[in-house]
N, C-alpha and C positions, 0 to 999 in steps of 0.2 A: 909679850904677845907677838905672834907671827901670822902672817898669812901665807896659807899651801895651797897649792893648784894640785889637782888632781886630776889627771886620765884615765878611766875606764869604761872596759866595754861589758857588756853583758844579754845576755840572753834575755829578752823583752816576757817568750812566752805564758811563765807562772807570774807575772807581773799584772795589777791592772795599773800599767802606766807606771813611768815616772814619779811623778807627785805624787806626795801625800794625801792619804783619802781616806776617812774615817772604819776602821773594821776591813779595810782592805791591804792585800800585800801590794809596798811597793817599791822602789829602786832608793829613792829619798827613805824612807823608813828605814830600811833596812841598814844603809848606809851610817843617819842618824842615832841607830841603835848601837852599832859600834862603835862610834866618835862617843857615844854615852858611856857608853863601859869601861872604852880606852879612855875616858877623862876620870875617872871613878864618880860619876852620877851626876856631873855637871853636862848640861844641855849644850851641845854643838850644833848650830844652824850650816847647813849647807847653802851653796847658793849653788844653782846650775845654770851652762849655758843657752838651757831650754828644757821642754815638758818634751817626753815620748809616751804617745796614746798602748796601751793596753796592747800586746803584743810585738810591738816594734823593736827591735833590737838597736842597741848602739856598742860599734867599733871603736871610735873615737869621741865620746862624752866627756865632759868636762865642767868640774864642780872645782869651788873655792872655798875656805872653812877657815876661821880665825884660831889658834890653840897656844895656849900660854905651855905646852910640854914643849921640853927641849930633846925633844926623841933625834940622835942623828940620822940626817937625813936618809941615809940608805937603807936606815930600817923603819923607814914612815910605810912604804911599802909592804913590807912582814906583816908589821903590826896591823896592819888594818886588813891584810888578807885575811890571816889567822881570826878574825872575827865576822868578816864575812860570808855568806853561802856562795857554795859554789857556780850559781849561776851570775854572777856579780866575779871582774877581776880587774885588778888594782895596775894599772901600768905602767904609770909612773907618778911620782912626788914632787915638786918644783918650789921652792922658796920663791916668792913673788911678793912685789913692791907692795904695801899696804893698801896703794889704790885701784890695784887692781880689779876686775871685777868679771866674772865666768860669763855675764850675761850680756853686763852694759859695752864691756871691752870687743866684740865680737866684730868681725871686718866682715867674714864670708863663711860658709857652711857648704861642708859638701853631703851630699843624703845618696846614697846608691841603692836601687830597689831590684832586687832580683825574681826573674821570671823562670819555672821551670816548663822548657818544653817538650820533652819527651812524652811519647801516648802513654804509656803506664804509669799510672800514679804510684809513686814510690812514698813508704808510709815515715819512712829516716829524713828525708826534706820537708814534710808539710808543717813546718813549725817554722821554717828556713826559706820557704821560699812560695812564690805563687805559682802554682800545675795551671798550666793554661796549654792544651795540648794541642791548639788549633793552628789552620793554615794563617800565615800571619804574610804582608809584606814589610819586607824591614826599609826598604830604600823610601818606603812611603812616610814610615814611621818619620824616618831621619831628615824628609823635607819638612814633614811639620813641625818638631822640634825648634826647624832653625825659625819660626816663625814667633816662638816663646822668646827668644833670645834677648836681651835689651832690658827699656825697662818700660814696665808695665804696669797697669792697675788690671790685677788679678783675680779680682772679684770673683769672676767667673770658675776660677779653680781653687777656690775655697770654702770650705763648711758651711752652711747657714748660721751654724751657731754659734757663731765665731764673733767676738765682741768687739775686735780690732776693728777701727773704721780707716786706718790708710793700709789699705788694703794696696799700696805701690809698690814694686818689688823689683831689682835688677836682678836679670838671670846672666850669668857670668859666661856659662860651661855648660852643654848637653851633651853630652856620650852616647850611643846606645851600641855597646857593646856584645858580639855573640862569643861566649867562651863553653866552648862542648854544645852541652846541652843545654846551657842558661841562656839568655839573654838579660844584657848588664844594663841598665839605664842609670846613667851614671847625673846628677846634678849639681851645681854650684852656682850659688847666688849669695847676694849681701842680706837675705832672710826668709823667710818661710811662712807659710800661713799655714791656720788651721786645716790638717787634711790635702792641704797645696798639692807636694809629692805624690799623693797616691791618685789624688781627683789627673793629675796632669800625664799618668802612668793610663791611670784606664782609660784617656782619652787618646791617649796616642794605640793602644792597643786597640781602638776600634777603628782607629785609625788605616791601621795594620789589614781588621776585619771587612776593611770599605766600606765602614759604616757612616765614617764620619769621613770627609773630602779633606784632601789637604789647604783645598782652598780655603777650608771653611773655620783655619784657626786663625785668623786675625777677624774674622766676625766676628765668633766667640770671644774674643777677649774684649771687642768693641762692645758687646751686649751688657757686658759686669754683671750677669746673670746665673748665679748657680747651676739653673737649670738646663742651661744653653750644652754644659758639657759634656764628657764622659759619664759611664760610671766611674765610683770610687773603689781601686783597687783592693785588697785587701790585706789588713797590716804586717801578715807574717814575713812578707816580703820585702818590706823597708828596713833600711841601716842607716843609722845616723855615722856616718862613715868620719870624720874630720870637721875638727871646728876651727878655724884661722884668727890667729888675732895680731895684733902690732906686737912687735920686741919689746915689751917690758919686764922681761923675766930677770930678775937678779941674779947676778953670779954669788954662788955660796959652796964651797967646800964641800964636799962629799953628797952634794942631792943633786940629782941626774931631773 
């Protein structure tokens, strides 16, 4: 028996979500059905290093799975594309210490959420990104941001329906990048809440709107009130962009 790490990215859109969900399509299913096939009908649990809600894309996702095949490593890759759909893609295979772990191993995460701003809604990005075609200030964006930085009890830019109660979170790294016609909000922290990203996205873009005051995001986060913040973005424009963890990868012959 071995344990493989796995990277890939995938198109969130025909997904609802990540996780498994009874009668629904989903990234884990889909996944699971081919580690089933490729085992000829023995059950392969996946572990990930987190759920993506119903639309969200990920660049850099990352799953662990135990398999007693001794497939060489360069073809763990193949194999598992070859039974995949093609909005699901395989990047790479890693032989990894048995204790590893996709979820509990996690150091930092980076999530980038893309904004399109151009007046014309174009119908090839609405799946890819959020149209937001309005007057925005960016320098205002970018002083609020530094106000998230650190660490925090987040409450405030988290779902209601979110079960976690340490809601404390280190924000590492805020970007907000313009490239063309996008604007890049780039994040990095040691975790995430339910809906965190996108709640922290439409508050900075109202931000942007003069809706909401630059002064007024360390009151916001003092409140730990849902309500206190933005709206919540909407999911087409999130990427689970890179997941970070400590050097425990084993060196092994022929798997990248």
């Amino acid at each position: 028996m071995q344990r493989l790490k796995c990277e890939l990215a995938y198109d969130g859109s025909a997904f609802s979500g990540y996780q498994i969900q009874p009668n629904k399509r989903t990234v884990q299913g889909e996944l699971e059905q081919a580690l089933l096939k490729l085992h000829k009908g023995q059950v392969v649990k996946v572990y990930a290093s987190g759920r993506t809600d119903a639309g969200v894309h990920a660049r850099g996702q990352v799953i662990h799975f135990d398999t007693p095949l001794q497939i060489p490593g360069e073809r763990w890759s193949v194999a598992l594309q070859t039974l995949l759909p093609d909005d699901i893609s395989i990047l790479a295979v890693t032989k990894v210490a048995p204790t590893f772990h996709a979820r509990f191993d996690v150091t930092a995460k980076e999530y980038r959420y893309l904004v399109y701003r151009e007046q014309a809604h174009d119908p090839f990005r609405r799946n890819f990104a959020y149209h937001y075609p309005y007057s925005i200030d960016i320098a205002a964006i970018k002083a609020a941001s530094r106000h998230l930085l650190g660490v925090h009890d987040f409450s405030s830019f988290c779902s209601a329906k979110t079960e976690v109660e340490d809601k404390v979170r280190e924000m590492y790294e805020i970007e907000v990048m313009e490239d063309g016609g996008f604007l890049v909000f780039r994040f990095v922290g040691n975790g995430f809440l339910y809906n965190m990203v996108r709640i922290l996205v439409g508050t900075l873009l109202q931000v942007g709107a003069e809706k909401i005051a630059v002064a007024d995001i360390p009151a916001i986060l003092a409140k730990k009130n849902r309500i206190y913040a933005g709206k919540t973005a909407p999911p087409q424009g999130l990427y689970l962009w890179k997941v970070f963890y400590e050097s425990c990868i084993t060196t092994c012959p022929g798997v990248k």
